[in-house]
C-alpha positions as CSV (number, residue, x, y, z in Angstrom):
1,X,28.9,34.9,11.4
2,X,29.1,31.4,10.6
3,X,31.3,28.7,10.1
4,X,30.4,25.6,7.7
5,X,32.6,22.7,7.0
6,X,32.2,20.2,3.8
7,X,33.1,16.8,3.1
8,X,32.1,13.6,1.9
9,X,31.6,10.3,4.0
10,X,34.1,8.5,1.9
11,X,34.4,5.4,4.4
12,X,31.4,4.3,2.5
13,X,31.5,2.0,-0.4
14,X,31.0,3.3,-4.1
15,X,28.0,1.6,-5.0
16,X,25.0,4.9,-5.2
17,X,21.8,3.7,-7.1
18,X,19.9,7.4,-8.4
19,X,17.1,8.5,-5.7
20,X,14.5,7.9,-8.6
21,X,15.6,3.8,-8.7
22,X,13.9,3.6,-5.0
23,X,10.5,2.3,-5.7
24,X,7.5,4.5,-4.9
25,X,5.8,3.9,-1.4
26,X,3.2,1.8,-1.1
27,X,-0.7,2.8,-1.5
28,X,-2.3,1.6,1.5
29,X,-5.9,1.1,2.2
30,X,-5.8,3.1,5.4
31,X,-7.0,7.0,6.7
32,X,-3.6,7.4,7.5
33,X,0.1,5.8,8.2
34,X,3.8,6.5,9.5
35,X,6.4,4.3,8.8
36,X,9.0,5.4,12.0
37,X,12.7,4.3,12.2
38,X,13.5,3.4,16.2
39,X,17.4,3.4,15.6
40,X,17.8,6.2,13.5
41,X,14.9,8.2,15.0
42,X,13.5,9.2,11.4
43,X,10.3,9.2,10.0
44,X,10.4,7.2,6.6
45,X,6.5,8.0,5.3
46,X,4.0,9.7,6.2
47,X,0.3,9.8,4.6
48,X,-2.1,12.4,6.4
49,X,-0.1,11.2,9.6
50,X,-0.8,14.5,11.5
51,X,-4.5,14.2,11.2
52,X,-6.9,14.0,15.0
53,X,-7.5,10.4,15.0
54,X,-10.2,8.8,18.0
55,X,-7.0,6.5,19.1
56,X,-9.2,3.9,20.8
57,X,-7.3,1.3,22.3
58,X,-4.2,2.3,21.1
59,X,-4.4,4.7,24.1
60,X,-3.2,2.3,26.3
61,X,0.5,2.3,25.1
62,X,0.6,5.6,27.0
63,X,-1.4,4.0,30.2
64,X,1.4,1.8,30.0
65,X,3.8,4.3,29.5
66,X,2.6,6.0,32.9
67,X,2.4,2.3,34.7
68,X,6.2,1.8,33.9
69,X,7.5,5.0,34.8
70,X,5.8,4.7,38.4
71,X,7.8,1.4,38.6
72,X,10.3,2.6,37.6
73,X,10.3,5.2,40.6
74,X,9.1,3.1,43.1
75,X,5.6,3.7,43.5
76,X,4.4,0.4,42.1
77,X,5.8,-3.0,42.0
78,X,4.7,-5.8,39.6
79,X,4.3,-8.2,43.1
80,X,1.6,-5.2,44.3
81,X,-1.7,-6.6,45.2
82,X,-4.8,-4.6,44.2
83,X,-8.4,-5.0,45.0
84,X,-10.5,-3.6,42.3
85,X,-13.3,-1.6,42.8
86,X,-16.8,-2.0,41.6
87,X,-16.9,1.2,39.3
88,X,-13.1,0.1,37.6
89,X,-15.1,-3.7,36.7
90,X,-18.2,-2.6,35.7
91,X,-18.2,-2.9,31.9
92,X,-19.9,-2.2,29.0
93,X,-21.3,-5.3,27.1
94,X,-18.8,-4.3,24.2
95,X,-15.5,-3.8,26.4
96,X,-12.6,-5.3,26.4
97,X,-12.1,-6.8,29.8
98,X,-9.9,-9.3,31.5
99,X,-12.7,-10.1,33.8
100,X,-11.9,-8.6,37.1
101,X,-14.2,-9.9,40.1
102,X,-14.6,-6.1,42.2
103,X,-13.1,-7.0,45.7
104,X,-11.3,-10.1,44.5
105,X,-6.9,-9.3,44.5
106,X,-4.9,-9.4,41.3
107,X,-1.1,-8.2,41.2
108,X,0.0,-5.3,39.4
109,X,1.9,-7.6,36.9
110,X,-1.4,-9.4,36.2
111,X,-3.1,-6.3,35.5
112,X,-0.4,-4.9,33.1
113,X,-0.7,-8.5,31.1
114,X,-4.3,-7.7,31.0
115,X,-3.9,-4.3,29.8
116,X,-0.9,-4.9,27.1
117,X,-2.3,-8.4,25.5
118,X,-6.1,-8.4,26.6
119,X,-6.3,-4.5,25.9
120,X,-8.4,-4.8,28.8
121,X,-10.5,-1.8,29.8
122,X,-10.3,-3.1,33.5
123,X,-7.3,-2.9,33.9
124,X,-6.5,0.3,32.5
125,X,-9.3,1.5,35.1
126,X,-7.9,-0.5,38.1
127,X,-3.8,0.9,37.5
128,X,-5.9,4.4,37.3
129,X,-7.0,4.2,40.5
130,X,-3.9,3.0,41.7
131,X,-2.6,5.9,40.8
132,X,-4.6,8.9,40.5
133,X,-7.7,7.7,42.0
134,X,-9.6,8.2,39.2
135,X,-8.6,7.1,35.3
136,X,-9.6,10.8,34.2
137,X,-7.0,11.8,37.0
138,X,-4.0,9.6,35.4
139,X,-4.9,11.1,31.9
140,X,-3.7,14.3,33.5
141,X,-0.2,12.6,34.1
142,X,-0.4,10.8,30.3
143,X,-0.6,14.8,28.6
144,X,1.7,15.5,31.0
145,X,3.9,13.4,29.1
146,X,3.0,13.7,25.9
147,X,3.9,17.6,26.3
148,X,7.4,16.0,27.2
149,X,7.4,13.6,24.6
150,X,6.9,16.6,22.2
151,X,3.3,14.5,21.2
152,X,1.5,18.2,19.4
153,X,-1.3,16.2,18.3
154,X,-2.5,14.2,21.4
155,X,-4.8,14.8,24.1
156,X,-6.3,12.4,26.7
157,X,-9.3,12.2,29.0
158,X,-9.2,9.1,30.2
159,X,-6.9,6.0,30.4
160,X,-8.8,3.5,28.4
161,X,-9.4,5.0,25.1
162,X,-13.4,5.5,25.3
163,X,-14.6,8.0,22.5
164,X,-14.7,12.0,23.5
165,X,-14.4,14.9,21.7
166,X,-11.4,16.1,23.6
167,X,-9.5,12.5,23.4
168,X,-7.3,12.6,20.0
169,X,-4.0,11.6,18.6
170,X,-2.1,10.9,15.3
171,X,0.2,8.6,13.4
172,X,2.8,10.5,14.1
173,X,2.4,10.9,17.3
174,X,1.4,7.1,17.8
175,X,4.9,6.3,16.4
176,X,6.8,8.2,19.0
177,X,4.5,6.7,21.9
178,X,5.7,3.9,20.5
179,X,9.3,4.5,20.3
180,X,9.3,5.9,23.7
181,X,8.1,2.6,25.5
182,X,10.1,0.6,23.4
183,X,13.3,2.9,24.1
184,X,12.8,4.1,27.7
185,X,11.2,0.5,29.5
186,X,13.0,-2.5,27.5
187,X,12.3,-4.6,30.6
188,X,9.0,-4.5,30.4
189,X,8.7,-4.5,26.4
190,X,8.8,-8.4,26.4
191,X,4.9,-8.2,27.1
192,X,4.1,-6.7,23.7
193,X,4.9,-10.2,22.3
194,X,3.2,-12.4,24.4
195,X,0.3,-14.3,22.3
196,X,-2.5,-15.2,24.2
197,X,-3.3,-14.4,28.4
198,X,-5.5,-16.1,30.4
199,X,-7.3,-15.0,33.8
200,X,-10.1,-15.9,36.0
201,X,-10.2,-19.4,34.1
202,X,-10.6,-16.8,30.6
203,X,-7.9,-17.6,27.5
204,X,-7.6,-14.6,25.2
205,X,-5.8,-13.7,22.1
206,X,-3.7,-10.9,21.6
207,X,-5.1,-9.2,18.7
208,X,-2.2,-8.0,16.6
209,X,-2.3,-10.9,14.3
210,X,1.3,-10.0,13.2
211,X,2.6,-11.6,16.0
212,X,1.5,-15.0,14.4
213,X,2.8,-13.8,10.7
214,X,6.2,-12.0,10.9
215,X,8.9,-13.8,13.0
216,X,10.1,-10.2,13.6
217,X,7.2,-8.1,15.0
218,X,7.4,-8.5,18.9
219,X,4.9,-5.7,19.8
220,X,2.5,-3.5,19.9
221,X,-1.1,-2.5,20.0
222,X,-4.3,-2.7,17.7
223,X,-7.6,-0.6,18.0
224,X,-11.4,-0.4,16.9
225,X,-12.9,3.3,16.5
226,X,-16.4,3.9,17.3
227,X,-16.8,4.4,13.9
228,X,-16.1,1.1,12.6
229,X,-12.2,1.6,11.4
230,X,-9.2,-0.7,12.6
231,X,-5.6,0.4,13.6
232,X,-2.8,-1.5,14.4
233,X,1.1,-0.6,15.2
234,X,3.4,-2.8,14.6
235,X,6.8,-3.3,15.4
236,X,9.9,-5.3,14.0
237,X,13.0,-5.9,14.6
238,X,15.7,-7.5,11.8
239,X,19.1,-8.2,13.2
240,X,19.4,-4.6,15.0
241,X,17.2,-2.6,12.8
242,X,13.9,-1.7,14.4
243,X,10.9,-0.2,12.3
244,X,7.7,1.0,13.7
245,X,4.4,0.9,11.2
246,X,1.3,3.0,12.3
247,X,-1.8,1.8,10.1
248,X,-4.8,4.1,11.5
249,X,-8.4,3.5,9.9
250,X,-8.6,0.3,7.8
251,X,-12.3,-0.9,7.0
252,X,-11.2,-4.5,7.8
253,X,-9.1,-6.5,11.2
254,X,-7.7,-8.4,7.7
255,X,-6.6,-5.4,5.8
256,X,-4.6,-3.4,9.4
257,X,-2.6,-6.2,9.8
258,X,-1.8,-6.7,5.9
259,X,-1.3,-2.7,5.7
260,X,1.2,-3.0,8.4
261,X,3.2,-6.1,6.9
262,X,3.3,-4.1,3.3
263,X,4.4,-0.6,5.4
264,X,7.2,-3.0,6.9
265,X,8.3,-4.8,4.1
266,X,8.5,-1.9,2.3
267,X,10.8,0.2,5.2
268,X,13.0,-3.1,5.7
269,X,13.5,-3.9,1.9
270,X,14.4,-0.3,0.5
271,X,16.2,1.3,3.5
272,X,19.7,0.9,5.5
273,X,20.3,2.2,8.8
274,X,24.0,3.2,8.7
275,X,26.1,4.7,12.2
276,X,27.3,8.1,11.1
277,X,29.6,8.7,14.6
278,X,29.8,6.9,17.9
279,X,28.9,9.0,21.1
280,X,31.4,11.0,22.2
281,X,33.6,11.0,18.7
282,X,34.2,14.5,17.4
283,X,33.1,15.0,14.5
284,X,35.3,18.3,14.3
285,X,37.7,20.0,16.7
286,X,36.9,23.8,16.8
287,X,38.5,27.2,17.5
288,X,37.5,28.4,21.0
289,X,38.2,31.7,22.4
290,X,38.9,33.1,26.0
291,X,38.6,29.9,27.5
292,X,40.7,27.7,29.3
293,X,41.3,25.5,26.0
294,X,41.8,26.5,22.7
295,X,40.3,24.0,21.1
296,X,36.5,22.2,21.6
297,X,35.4,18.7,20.0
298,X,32.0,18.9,18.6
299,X,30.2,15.7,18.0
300,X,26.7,13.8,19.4
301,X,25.6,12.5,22.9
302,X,24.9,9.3,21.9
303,X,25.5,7.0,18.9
304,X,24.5,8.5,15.8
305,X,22.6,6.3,13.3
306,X,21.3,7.4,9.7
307,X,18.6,5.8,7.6
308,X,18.9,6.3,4.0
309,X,17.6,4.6,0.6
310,X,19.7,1.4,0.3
311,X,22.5,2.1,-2.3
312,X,23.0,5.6,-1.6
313,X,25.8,5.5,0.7
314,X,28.4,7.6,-1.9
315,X,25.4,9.7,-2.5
316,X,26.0,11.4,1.2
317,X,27.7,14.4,2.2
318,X,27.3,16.7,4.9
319,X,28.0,20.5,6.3
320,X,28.8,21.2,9.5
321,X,27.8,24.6,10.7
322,X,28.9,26.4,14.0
323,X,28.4,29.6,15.0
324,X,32.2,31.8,14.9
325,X,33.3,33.3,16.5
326,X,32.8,30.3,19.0
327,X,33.7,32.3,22.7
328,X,33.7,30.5,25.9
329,X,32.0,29.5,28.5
330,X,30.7,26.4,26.9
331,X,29.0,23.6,28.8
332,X,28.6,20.0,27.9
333,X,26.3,19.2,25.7
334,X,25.2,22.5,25.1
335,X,24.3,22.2,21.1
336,X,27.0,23.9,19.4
337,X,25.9,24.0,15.6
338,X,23.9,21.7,13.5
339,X,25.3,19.0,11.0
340,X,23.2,19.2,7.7
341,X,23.0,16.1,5.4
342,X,22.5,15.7,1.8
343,X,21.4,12.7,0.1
344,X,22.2,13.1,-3.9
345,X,22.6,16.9,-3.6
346,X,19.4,17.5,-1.8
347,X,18.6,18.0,1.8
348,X,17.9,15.1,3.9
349,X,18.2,15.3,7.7
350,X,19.1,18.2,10.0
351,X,21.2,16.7,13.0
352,X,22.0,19.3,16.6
353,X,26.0,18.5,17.3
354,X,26.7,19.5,20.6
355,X,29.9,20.3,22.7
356,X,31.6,17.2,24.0
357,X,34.4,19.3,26.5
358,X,33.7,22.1,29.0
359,X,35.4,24.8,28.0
360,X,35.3,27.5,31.4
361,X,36.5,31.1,31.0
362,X,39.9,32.2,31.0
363,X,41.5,34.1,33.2
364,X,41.4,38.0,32.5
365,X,45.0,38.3,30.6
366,X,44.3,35.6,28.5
367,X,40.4,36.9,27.6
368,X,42.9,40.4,27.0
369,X,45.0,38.5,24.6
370,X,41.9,36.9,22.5
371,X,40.3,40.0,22.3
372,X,42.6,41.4,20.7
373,X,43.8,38.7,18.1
374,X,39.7,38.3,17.3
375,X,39.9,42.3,16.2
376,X,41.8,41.1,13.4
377,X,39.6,37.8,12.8
């Protein structure tokens, strides 16, 4: 049996524009896109955005990803000095590189600077070694965490991005790399905007021309297939409202970066990110049975943030459903029903509510009691 509670999020303004007033989505000269809403984790559009896509450079965001997390638990520090080896520096003539000397010390932070606004394939093969030895090693670690991510279109082989059969990702998936490192290692984000690098007496540019263009895209990553195509993700931030733009397969470096600012422009001008609840508020108080309250609050974990058509905020209501009867023991956090939105009478977003009290058993009267007033439930 369920439960389901209606009502209307009347703390909103009356000022709903029709779904069909929201212009249509850009056409973009690109394979495929996602347009990827940080603070509301929703995806805004999607074109072909599941599709196996050779991610090139764009690989290293999860290199990085990796990097971070092992300074994070003390394995690496940004101070560490590293002697590359002759196999991490040798390149091919059409590699990105920071210009490593084999033998010749550079500091973990150097190297990470390298990776992030060189795309350096050097230093992607130097932090391998650090830590797995080898760079096809760490690419165990990176599916590893793109399994945890929940990344179902990615697989790695090595930690640089050179072509293989077996070395794939998407758009989608892309986006929530993306989000991840942005969410999970703030500290180290700061990188993503930096504009130029230079080491070993070599000045480079960061090739995500955005940075130059759009006061508000800080970060992250462009790439170059094999076969000729650009990608670039870009992401911006306006006041507190973060949007992430995956372009994947452009025929120009011109047209990724003006696909991305059209993909933005589009997610920042027609869409409002709106906070539903604030961690910890209940957004109901249920009935609880044989436990030692009568009574369980049911809301989120963490702030709760919407993204809707701009306009559209009467437009909103939402049912919360529970499962009834609702019996104890019931754990914190333990997802207690689902809250299901509707956006002008049509669903919009499924969002997990979860119990905000722990509610143990009872002692055995009091189960007694409760069993017998749910018999005539």
């Amino acid at each position: 049996m369920k439960s389901a509670l209606i009502f209307l999020f009347t703390l909103f303004p009356s000022f709903a524009f029709s779904q069909e007033q929201v212009p249509p989505p850009p056409v973009l000269a690109a394979s495929s896109h996602a347009l990827y809403d940080f603070t509301s984790e929703q995806f805004l559009l999607e074109q072909n955005a599941n599709a196996h896509i050779p991610p090139a450079h764009l690989t290293k965001l999860m290199t990085a990803y990796v990097v971070f997390g092992a300074i994070k638990q003390g394995k690496l520090s940004l101070t560490q000095r590293i002697i590359p080896s002759a196999y991490a520096t040798r390149m091919q003539t059409d590699e990105s590189r920071m210009f490593l000397n084999a033998g010749k010390e550079v500091t973990v932070e150097e190297l990470l600077r390298g990776l992030i606004v060189q795309s350096a394939n050097d230093a992607a093969r130097v932090l391998a070694e650090v830590l797995a030895n080898h760079e096809m090693a760490l690419a165990d670690t990176m599916n590893s965490e793109a399994v945890r991510l929940g990344l179902k279109d990615t697989h790695f082989v090595n930690a640089t991005g050179v072509p293989d059969a077996q070395h794939f990702s998407s758009a989608h998936d892309l986006a929530l790399t993306a989000a991840a490192l942005v969410r999970d290692f703030p500290q180290f984000y700061y990188i993503y905007a930096q504009r130029e690098y230079q080491y070993n007496g070599i000045n480079q540019f960061n090739r995500n021309r955005l940075l130059w263009l759009d006061p508000f895209v800080d970060g992250m990553a462009t790439g170059y297939s094999e076969t000729g195509e650009f990608s670039l993700i870009a992401s911006a931030k306006r006041d507190e409202h973060r949007l992430i733009a995956v372009v994947i397969g452009t025929a120009t470096e011109k047209l990724r970066s003006s696909e991305s600012q059209r993909l933005l422009n589009y997610g920042f001008q027609n869409f409002e990110t709106i906070k539903l609840y604030s961690r910890e508020q209940a957004v109901s108080t249920k009935r609880i049975w044989k436990g030692t309250s009568k009574r369980l609050n049911i809301g989120f974990r963490t702030d709760r943030y919407i993204t809707i058509p701009k306009g559209q905020r009467d437009a909103l209501k939402a049912t919360l459903e529970t499962r009834q009867p609702m019996l104890a023991p019931v754990g914190r956090n333990q997802q207690i029903g689902t809250l299901h939105l509707m956006l002008n009478d049509k669903p919009y977003l499924d969002l997990p509510v979860v119990a905000l009290d722990d509610i143990p058993l009872a002692n055995v009267f009091s189960r007694g009691v409760d069993n017998i007033r749910l018999l005539f439930q």
